[in-house]
Kinemage of the C-alpha trace (Angstrom):
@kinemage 1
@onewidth
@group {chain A} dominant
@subgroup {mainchain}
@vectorlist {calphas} color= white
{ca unk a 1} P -58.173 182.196 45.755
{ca unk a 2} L -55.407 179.379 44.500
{ca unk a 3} L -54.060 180.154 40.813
{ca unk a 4} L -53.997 176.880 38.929
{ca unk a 5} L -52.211 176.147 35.871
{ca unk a 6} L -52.136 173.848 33.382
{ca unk a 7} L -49.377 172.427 30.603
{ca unk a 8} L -49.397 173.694 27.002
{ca unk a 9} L -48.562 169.491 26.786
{ca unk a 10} L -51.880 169.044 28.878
{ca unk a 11} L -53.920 171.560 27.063
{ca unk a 12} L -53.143 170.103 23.434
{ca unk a 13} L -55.871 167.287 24.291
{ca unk a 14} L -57.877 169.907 26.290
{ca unk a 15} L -58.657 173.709 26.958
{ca unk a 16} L -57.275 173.970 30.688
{ca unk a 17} L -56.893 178.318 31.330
{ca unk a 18} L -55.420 179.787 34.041
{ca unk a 19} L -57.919 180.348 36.939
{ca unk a 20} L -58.539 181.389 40.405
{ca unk a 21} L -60.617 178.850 42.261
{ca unk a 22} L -61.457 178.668 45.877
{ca unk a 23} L -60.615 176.008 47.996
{ca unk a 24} L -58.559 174.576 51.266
{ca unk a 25} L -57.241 171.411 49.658
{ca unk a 26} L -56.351 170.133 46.023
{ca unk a 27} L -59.065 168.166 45.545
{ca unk a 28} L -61.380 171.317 46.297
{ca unk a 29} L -59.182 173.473 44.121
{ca unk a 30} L -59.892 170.690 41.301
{ca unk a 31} L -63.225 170.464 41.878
{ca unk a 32} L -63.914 174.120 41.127
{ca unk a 33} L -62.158 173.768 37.803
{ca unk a 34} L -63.858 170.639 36.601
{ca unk a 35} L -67.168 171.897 37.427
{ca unk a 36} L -66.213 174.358 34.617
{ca unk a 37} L -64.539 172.467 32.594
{ca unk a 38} L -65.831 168.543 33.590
{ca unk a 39} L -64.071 167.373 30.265
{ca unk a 40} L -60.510 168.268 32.092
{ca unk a 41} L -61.311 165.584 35.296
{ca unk a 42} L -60.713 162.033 32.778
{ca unk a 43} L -57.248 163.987 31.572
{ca unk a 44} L -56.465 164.320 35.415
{ca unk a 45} L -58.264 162.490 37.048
{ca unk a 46} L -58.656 158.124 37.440
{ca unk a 47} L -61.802 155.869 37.299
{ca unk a 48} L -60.834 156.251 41.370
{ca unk a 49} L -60.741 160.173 41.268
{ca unk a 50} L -56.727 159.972 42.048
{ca unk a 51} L -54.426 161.546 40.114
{ca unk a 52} L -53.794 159.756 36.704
{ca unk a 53} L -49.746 157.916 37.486
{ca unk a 54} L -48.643 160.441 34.005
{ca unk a 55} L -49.763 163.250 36.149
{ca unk a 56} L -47.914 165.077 38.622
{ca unk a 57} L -49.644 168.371 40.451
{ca unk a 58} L -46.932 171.064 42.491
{ca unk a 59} L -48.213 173.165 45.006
{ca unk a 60} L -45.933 176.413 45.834
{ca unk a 61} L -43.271 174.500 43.972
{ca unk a 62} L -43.786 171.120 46.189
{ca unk a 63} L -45.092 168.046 44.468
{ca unk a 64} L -48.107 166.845 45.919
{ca unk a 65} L -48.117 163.868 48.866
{ca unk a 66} L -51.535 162.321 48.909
{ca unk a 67} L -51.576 161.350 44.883
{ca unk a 68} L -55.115 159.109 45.729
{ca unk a 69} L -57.239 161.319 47.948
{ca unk a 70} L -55.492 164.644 46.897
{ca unk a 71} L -55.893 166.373 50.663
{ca unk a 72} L -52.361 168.211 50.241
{ca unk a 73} L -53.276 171.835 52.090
{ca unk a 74} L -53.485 174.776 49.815
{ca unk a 75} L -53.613 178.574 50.787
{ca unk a 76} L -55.564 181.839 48.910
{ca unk a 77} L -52.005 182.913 47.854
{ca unk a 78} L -51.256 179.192 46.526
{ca unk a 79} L -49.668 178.540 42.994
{ca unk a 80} L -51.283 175.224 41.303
{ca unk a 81} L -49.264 173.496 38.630
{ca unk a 82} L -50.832 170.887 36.785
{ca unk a 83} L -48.755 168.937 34.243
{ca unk a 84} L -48.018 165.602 32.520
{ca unk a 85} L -45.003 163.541 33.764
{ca unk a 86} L -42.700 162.759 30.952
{ca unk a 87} L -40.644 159.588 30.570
{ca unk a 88} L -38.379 157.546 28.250
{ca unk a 89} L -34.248 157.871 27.565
């Protein structure tokens, strides 16, 4: 199964843990976790179930391609990071 992890910065407005969850692509991967935690999915996730634009998900240290439809490939040995894009000078 994928490890996923979450931001301290993310988890200050909700309780994201580690986990292993199942799954081929990063939708599936997020789908597992918000089925546990479905209060997570409106920090992550749009109205339009794409990535929120102050959100920004890695996979094995690559940032993810398909922001909208969230198809990027991911392996049983695959890292997850999930975290908050920051901006301002």
């Amino acid at each position: 199964m994928a490890r996923i992890e979450f931001t301290a910065n993310l988890q200050r407005h909700v309780a994201c843990p580690e986990a292993d969850v199942a799954g081929t692509t990063v939708r599936e991967v997020l789908e597992g976790v918000f089925a546990r935690n479905p209060r997570a999915r409106g920090y992550v996730l749009d109205d339009q179930a794409a990535l929120r634009k102050h959100m920004n998900i890695f996979v094995d240290g690559e940032a993810i391609r398909d922001r909208a439809g969230l198809s990027d490939a991911v392996s049983e040995s695959s890292c997850i990071f999930v975290f908050q894009a920051l901006s301002g000078g």
